[in-house]
N, CA, C and O atoms as CSV, one atom per row, in Angstrom:
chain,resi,resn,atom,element,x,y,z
A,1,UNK,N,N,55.282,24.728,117.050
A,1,UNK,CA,C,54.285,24.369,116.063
A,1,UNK,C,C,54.597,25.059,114.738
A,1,UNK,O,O,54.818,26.254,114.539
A,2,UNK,N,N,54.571,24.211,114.019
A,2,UNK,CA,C,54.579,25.213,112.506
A,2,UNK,C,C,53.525,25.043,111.734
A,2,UNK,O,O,52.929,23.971,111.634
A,3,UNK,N,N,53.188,26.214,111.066
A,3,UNK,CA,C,51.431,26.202,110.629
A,3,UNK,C,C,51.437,25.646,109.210
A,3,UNK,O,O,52.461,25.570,108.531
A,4,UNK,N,N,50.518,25.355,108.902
A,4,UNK,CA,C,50.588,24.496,107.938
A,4,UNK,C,C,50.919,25.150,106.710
A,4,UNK,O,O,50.737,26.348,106.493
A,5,UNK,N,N,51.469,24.223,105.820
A,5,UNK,CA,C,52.284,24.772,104.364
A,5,UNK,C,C,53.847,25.188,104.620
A,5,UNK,O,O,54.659,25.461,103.736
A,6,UNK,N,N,54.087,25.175,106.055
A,6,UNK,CA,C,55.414,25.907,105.729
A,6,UNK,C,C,56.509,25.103,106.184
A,6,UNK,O,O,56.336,24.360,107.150
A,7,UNK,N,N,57.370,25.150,105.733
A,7,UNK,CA,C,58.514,24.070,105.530
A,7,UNK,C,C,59.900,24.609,106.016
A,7,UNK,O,O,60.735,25.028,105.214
A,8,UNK,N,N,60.149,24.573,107.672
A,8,UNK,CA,C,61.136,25.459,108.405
A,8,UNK,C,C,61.912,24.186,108.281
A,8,UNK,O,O,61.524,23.044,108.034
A,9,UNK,N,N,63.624,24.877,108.615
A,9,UNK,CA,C,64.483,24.040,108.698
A,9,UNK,C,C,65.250,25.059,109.795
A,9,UNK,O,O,64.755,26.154,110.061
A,10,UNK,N,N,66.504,24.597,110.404
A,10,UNK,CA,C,67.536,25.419,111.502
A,10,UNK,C,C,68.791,25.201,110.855
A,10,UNK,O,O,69.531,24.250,110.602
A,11,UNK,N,N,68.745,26.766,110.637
A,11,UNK,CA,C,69.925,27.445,109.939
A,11,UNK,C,C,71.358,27.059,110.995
A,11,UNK,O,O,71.059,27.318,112.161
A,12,UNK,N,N,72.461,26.646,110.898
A,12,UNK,CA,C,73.693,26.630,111.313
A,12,UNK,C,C,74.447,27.911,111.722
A,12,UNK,O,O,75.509,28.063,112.326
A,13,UNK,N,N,73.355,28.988,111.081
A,13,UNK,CA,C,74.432,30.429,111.232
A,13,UNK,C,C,73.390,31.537,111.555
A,13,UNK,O,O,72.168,31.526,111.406
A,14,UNK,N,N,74.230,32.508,112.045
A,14,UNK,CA,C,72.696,33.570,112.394
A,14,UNK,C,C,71.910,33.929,111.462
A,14,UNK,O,O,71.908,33.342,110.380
A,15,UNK,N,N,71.149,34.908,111.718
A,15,UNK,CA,C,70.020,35.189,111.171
A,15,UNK,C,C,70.641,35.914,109.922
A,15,UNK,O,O,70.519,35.366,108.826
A,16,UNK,N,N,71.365,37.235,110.036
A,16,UNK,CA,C,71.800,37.764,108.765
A,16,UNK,C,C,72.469,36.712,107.960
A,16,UNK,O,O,72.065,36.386,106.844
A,17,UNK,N,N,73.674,36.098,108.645
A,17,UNK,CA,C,74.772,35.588,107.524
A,17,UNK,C,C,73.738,34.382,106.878
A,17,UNK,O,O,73.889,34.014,105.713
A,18,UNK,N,N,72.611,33.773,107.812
A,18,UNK,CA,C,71.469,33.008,106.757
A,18,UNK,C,C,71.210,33.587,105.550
A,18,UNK,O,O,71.509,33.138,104.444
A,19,UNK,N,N,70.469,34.912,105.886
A,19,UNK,CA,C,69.755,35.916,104.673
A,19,UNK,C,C,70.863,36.234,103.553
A,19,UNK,O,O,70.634,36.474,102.367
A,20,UNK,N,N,72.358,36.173,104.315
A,20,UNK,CA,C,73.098,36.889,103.073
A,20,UNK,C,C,73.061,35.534,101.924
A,20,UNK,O,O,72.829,35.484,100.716
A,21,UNK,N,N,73.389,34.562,102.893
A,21,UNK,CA,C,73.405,33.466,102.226
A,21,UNK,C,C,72.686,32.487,101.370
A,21,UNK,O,O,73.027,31.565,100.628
A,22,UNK,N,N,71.082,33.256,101.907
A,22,UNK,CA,C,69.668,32.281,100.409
A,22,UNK,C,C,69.951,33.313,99.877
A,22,UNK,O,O,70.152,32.797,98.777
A,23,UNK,N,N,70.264,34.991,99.599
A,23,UNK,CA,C,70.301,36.101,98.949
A,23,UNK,C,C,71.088,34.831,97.716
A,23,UNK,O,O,70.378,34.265,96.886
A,24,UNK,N,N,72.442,34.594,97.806
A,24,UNK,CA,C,73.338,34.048,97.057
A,24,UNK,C,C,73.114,32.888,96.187
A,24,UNK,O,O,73.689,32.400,95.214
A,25,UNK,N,N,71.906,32.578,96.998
A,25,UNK,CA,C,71.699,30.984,96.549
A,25,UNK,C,C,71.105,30.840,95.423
A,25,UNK,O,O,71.292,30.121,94.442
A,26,UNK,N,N,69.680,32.352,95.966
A,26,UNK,CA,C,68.440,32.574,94.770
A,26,UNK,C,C,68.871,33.235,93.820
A,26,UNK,O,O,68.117,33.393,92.860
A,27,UNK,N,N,70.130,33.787,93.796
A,27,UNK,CA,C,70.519,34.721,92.446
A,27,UNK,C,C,71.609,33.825,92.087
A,27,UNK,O,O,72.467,34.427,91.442
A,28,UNK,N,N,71.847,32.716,92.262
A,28,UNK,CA,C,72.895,32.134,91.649
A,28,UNK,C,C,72.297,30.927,91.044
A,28,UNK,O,O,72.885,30.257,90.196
A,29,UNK,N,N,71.015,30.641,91.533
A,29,UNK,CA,C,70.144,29.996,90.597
A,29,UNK,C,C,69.182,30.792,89.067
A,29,UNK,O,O,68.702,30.119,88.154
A,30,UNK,N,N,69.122,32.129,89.153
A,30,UNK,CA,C,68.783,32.574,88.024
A,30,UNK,C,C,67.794,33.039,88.667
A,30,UNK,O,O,67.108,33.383,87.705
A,31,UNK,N,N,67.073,33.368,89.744
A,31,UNK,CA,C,65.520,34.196,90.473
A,31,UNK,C,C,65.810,35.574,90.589
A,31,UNK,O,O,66.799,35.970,91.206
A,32,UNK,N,N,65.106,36.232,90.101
A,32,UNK,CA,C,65.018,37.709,90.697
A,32,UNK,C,C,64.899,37.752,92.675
A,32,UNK,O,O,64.355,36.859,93.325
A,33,UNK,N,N,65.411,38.733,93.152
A,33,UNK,CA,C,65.850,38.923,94.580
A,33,UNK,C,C,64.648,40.312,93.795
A,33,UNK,O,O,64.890,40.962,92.778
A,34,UNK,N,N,63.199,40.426,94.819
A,34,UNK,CA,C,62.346,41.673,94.148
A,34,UNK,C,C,62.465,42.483,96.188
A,34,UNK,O,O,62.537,43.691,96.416
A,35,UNK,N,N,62.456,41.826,96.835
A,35,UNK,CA,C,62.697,42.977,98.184
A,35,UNK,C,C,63.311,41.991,98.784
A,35,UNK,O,O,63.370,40.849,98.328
A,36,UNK,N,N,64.002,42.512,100.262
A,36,UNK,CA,C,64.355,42.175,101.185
A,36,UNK,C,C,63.909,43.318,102.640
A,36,UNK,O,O,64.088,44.454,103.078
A,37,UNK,N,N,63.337,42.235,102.871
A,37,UNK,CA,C,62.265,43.064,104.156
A,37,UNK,C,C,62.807,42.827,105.829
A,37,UNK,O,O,62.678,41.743,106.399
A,38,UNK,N,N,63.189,43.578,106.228
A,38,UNK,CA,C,63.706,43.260,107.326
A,38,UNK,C,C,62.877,43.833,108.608
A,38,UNK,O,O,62.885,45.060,108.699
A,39,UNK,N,N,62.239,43.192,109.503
A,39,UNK,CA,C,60.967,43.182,109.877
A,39,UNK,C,C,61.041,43.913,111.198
A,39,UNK,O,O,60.224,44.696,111.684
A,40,UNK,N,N,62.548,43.361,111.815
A,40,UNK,CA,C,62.773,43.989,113.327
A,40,UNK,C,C,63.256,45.216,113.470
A,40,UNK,O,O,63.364,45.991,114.420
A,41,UNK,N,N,63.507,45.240,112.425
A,41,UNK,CA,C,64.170,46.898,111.614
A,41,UNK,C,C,63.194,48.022,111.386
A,41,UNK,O,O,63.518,49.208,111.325
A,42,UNK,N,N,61.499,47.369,111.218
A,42,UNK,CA,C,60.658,48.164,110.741
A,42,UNK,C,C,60.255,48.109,112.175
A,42,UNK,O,O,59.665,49.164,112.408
A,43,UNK,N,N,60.300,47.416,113.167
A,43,UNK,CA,C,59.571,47.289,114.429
A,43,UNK,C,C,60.396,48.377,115.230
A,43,UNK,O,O,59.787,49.237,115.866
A,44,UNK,N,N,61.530,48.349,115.208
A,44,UNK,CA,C,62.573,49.201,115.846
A,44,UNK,C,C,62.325,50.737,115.459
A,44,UNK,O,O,62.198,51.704,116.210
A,45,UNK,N,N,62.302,50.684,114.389
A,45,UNK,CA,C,61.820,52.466,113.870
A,45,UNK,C,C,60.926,53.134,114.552
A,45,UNK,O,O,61.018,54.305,114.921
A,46,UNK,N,N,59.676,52.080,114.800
A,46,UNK,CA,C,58.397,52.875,115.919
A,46,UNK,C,C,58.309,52.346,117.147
A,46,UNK,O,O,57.265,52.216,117.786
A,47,UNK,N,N,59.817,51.919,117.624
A,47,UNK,CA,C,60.117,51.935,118.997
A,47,UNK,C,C,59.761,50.360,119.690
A,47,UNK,O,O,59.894,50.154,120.897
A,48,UNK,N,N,59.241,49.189,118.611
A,48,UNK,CA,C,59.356,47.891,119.070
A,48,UNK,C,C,60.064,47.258,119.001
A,48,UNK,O,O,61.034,47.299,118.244
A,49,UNK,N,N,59.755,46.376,119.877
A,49,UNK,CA,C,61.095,45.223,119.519
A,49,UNK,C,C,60.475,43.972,119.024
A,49,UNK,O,O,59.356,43.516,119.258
A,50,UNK,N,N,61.558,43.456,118.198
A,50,UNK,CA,C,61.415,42.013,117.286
A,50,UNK,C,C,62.408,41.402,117.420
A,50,UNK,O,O,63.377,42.070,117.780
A,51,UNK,N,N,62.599,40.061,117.224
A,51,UNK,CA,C,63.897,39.065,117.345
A,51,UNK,C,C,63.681,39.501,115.794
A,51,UNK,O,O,62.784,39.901,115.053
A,52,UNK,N,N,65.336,39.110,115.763
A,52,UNK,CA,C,66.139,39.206,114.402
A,52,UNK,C,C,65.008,38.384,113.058
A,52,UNK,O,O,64.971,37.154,113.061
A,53,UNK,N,N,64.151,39.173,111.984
A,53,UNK,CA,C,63.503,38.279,111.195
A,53,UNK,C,C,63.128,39.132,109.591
A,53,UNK,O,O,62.255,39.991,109.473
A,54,UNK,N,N,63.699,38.814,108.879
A,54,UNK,CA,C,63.922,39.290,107.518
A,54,UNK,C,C,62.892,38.051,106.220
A,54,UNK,O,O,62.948,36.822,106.249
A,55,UNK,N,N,62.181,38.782,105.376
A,55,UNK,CA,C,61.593,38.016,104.173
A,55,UNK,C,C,62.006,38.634,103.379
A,55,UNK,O,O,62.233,39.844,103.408
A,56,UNK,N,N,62.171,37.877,102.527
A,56,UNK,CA,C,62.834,37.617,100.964
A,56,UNK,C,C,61.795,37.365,100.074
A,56,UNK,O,O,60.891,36.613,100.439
A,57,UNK,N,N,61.771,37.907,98.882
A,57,UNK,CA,C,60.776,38.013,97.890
A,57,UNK,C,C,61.471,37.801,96.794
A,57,UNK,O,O,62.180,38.747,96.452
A,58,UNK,N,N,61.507,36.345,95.774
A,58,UNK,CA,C,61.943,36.282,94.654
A,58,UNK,C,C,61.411,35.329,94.051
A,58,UNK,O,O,60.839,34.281,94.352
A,59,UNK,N,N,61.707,35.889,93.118
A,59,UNK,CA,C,61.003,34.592,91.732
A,59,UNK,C,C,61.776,34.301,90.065
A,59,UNK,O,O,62.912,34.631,89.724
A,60,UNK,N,N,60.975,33.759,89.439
A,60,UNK,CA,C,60.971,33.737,88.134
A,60,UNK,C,C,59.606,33.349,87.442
A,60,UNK,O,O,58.990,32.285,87.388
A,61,UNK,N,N,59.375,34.550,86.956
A,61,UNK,CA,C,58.090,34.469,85.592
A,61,UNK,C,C,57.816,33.133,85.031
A,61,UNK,O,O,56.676,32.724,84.810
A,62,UNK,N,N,58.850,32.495,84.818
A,62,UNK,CA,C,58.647,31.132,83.809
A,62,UNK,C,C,57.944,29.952,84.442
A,62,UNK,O,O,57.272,29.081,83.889
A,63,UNK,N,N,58.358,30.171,86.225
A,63,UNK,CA,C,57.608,29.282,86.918
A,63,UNK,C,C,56.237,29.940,87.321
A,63,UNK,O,O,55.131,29.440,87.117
A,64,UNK,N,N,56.501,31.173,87.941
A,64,UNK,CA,C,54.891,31.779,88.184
A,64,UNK,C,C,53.970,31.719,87.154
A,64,UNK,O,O,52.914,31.101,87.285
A,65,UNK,N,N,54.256,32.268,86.206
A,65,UNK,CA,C,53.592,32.673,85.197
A,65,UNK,C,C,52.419,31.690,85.025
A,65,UNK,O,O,51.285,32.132,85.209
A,66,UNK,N,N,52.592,30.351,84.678
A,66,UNK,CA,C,52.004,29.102,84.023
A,66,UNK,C,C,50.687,28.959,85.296
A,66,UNK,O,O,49.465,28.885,85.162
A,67,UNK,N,N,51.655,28.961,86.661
A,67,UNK,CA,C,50.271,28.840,87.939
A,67,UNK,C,C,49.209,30.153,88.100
A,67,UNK,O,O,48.003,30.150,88.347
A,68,UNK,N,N,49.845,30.918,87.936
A,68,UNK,CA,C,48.813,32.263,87.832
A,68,UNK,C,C,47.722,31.848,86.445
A,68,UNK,O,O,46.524,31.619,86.613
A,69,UNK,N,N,48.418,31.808,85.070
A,69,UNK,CA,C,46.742,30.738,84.091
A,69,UNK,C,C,46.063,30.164,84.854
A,69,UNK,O,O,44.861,30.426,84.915
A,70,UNK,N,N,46.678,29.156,85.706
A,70,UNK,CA,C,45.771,28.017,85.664
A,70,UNK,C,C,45.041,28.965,86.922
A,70,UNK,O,O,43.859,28.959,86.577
A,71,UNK,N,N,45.116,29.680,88.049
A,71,UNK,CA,C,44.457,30.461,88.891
A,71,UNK,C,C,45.087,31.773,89.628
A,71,UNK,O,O,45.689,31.941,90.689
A,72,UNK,N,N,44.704,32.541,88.666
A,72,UNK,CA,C,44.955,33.900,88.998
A,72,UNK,C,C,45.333,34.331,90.660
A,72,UNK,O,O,46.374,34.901,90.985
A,73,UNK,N,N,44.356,33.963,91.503
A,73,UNK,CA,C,44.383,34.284,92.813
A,73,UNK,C,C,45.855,33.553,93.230
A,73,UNK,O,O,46.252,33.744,94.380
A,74,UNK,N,N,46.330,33.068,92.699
A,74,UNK,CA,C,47.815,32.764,92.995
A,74,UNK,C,C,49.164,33.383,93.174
A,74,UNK,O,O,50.279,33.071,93.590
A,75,UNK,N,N,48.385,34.651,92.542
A,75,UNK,CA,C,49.591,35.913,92.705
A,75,UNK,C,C,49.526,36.648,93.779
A,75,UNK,O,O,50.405,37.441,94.117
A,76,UNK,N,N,48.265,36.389,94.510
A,76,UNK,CA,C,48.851,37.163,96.334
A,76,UNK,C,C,49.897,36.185,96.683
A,76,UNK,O,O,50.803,36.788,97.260
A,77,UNK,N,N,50.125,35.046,96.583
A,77,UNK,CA,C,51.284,34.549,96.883
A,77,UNK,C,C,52.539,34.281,96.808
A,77,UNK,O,O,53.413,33.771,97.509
A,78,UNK,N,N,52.342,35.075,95.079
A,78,UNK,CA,C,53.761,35.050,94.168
A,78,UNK,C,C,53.922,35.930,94.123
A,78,UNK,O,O,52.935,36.589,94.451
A,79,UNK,N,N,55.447,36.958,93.636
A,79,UNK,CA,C,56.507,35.879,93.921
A,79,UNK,C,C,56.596,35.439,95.277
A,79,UNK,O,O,56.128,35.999,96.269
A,80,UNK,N,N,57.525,33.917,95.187
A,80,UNK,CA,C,58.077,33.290,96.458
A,80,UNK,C,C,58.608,33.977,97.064
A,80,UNK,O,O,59.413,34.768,96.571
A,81,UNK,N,N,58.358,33.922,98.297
A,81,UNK,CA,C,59.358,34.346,99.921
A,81,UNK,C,C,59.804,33.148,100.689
A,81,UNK,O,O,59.347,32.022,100.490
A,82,UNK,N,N,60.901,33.495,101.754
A,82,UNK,CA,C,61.167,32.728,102.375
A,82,UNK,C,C,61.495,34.127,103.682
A,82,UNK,O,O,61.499,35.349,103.530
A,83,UNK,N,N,61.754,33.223,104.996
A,83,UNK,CA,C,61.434,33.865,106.128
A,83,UNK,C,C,63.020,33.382,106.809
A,83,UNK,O,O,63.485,32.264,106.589
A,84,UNK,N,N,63.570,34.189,107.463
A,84,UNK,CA,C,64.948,33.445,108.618
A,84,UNK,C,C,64.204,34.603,109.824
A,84,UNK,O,O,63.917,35.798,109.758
A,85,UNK,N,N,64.114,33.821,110.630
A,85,UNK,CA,C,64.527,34.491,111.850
A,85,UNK,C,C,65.211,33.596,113.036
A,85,UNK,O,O,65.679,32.457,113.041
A,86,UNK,N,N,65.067,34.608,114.043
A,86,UNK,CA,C,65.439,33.414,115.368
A,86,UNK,C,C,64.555,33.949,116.624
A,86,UNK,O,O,64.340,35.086,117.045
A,87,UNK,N,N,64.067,32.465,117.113
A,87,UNK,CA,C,63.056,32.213,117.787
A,87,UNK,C,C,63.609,32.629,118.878
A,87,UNK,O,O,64.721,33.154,118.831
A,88,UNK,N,N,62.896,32.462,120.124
A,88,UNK,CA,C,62.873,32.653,121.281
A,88,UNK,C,C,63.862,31.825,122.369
A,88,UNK,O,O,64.200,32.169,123.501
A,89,UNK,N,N,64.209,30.575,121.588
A,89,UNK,CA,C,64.791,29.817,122.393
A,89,UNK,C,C,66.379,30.148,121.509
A,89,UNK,O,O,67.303,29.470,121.958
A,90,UNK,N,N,66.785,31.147,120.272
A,90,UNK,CA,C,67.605,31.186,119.650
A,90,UNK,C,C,68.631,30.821,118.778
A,90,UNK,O,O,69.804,31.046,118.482
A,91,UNK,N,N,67.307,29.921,118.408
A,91,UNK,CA,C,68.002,29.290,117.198
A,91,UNK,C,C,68.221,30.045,116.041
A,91,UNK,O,O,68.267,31.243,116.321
A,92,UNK,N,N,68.400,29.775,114.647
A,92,UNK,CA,C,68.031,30.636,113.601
A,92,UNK,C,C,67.202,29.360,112.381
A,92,UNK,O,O,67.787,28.361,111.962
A,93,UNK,N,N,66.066,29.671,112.095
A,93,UNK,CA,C,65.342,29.147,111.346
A,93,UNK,C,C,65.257,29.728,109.751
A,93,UNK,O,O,65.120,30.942,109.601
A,94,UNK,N,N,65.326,28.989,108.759
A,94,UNK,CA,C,64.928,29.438,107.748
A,94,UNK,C,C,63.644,28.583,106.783
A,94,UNK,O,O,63.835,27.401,106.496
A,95,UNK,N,N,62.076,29.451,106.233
A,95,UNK,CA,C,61.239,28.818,106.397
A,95,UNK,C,C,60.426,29.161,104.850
A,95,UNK,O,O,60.884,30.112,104.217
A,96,UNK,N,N,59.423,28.519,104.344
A,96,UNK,CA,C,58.899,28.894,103.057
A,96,UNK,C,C,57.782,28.111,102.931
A,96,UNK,O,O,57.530,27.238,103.762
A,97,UNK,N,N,56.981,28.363,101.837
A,97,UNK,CA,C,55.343,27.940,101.943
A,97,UNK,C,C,55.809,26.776,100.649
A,97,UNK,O,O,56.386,27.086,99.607
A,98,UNK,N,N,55.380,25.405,101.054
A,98,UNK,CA,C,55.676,24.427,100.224
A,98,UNK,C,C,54.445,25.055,98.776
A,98,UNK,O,O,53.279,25.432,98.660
A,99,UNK,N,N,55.466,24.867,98.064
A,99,UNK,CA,C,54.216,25.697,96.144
A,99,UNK,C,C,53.316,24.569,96.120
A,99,UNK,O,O,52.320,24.895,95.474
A,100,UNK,N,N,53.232,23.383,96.543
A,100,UNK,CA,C,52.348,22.463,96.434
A,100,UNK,C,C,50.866,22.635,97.413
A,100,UNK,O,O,49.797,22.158,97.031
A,101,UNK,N,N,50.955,23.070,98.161
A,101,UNK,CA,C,50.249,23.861,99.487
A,101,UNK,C,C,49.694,25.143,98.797
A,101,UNK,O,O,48.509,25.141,98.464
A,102,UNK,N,N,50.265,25.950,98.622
A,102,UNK,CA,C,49.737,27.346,97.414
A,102,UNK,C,C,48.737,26.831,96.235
A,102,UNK,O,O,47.600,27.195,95.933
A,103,UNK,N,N,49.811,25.602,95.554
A,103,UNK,CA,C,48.908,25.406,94.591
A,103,UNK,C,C,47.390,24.631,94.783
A,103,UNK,O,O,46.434,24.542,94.014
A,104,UNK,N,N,47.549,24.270,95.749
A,104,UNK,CA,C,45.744,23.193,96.357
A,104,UNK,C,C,45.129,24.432,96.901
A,104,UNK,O,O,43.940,24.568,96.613
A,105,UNK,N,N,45.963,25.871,98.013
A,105,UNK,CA,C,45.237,26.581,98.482
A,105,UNK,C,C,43.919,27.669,97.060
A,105,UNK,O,O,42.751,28.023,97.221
A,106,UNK,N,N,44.840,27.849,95.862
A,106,UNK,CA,C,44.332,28.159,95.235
A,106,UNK,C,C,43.508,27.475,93.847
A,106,UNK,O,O,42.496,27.917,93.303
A,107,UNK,N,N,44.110,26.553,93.576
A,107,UNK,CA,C,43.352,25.401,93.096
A,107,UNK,C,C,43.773,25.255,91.822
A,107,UNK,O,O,43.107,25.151,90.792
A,108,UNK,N,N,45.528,25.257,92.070
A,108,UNK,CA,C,46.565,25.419,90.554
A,108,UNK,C,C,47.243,24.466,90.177
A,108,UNK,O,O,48.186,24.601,89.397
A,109,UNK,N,N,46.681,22.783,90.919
A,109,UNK,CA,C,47.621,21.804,91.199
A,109,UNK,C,C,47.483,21.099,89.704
A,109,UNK,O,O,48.531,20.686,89.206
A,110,UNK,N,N,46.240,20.938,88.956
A,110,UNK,CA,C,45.983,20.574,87.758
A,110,UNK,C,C,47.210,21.198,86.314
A,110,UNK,O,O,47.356,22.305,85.797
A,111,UNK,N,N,47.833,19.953,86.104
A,111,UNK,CA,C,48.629,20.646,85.052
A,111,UNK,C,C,49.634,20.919,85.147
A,111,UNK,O,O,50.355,21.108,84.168
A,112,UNK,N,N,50.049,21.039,86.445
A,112,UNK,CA,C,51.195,22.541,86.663
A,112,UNK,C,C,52.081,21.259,87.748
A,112,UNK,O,O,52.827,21.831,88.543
A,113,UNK,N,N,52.098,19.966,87.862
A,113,UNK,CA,C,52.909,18.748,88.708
A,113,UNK,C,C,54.227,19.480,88.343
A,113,UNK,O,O,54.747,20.170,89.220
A,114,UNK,N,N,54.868,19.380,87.002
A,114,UNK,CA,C,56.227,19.543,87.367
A,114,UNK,C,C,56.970,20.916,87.744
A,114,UNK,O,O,58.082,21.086,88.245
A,115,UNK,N,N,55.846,21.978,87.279
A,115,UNK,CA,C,56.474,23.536,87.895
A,115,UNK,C,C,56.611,23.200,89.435
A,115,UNK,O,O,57.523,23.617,90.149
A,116,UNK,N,N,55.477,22.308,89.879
A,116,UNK,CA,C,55.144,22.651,91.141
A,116,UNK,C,C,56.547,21.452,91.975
A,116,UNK,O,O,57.189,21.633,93.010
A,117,UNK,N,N,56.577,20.478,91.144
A,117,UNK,CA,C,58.512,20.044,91.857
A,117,UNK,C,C,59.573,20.573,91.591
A,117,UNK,O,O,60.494,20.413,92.392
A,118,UNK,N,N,59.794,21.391,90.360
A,118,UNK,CA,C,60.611,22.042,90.102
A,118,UNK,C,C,60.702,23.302,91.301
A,118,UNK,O,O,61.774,23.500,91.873
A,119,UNK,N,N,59.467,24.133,91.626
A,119,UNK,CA,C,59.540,25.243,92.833
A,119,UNK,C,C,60.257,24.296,94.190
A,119,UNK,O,O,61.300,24.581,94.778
A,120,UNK,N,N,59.590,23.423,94.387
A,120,UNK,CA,C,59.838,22.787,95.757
A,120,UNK,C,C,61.219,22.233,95.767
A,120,UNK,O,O,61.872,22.600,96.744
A,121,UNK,N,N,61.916,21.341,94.823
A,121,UNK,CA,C,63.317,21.583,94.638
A,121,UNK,C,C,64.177,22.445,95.173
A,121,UNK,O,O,64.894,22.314,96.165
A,122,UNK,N,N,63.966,23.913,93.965
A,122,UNK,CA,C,64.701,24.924,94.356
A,122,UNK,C,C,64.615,25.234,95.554
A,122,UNK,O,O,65.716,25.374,96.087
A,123,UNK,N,N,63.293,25.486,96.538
A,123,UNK,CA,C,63.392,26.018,97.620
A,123,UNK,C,C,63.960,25.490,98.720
A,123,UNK,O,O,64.336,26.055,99.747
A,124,UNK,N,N,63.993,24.108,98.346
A,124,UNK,CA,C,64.766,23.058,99.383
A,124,UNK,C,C,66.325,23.425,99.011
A,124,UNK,O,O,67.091,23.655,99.946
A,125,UNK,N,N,66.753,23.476,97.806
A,125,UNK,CA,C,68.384,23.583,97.358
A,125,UNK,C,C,68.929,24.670,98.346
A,125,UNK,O,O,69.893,24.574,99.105
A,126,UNK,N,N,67.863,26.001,98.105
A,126,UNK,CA,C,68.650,27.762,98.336
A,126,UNK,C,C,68.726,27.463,99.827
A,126,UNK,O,O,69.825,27.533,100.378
A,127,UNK,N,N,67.105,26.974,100.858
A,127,UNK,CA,C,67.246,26.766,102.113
A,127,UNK,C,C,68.330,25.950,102.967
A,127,UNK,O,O,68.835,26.113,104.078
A,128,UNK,N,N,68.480,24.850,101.785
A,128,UNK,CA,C,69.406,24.059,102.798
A,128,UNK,C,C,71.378,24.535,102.204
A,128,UNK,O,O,72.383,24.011,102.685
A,129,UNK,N,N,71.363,25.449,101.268
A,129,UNK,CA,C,72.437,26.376,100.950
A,129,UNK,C,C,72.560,26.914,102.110
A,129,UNK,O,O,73.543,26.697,102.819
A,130,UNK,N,N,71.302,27.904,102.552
A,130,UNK,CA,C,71.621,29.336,103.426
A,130,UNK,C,C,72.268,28.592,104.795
A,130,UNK,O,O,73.260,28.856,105.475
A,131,UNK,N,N,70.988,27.277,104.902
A,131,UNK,CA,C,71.491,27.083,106.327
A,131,UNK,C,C,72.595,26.067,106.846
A,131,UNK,O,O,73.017,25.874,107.987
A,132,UNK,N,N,72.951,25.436,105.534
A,132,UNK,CA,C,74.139,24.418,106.367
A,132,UNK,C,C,76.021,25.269,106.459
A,132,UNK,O,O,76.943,24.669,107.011
């Protein structure tokens, strides 16, 4: 099941060489790379275990910026992330919250049509970069 807003695809390659690979995608499109969070890594430190699953935090001002005017509460969501891990059955997935979904959740869809294809674009370009 995938919960709503989010837009998974199955990466061709594991979980890191995915991550190294939207890393490349989003900075070779011009986005700031602001963390890289590696989740099973933080689970492992206090002795849990996690399948392999890393988020990515990047953006650009020029696109946020304009949706945060139109509704502030839009910045718990910004900047963009995207998610790779691998599931249970071991695949490797790479996954992200469609900006069109953000923008109705917060109520930023007025105005803001072409930021909001321009985000969904890119995130389709870097995802289907990392994973083919």
């Amino acid at each position: 099941m995938t919960p709503e807003g989010l837009i998974a695809r199955a990466s061709r390659h594991d979980p890191k060489e995915t991550m190294d690979r939207l890393v490349a995608a989003v900075t070779a499109r011009g986005a700031a790379v602001v963390a890289r969070i590696d989740h099973a890594a933080a689970a492992s430190a206090v002795g849990l275990t996690l399948l392999p699953t890393e988020a990515l935090v990047f953006g650009n001002p020029r696109a946020g910026t304009p949706l945060m005017q139109t509704a502030q509460t839009i910045g718990i969501d910004l900047p963009l992330r995207a998610l790779v891990w691998r599931d249970a059955s071991g695949a490797t997935l790479v996954g992200y919250n469609d900006p069109r979904w953000l923008a109705r959740r917060h109520g930023a869809e007025v105005g803001n049509a072409a930021i909001l294809q321009a985000m969904a674009d890119f995130l389709a370009a870097v995802a289907e970069e990392a994973a083919a």
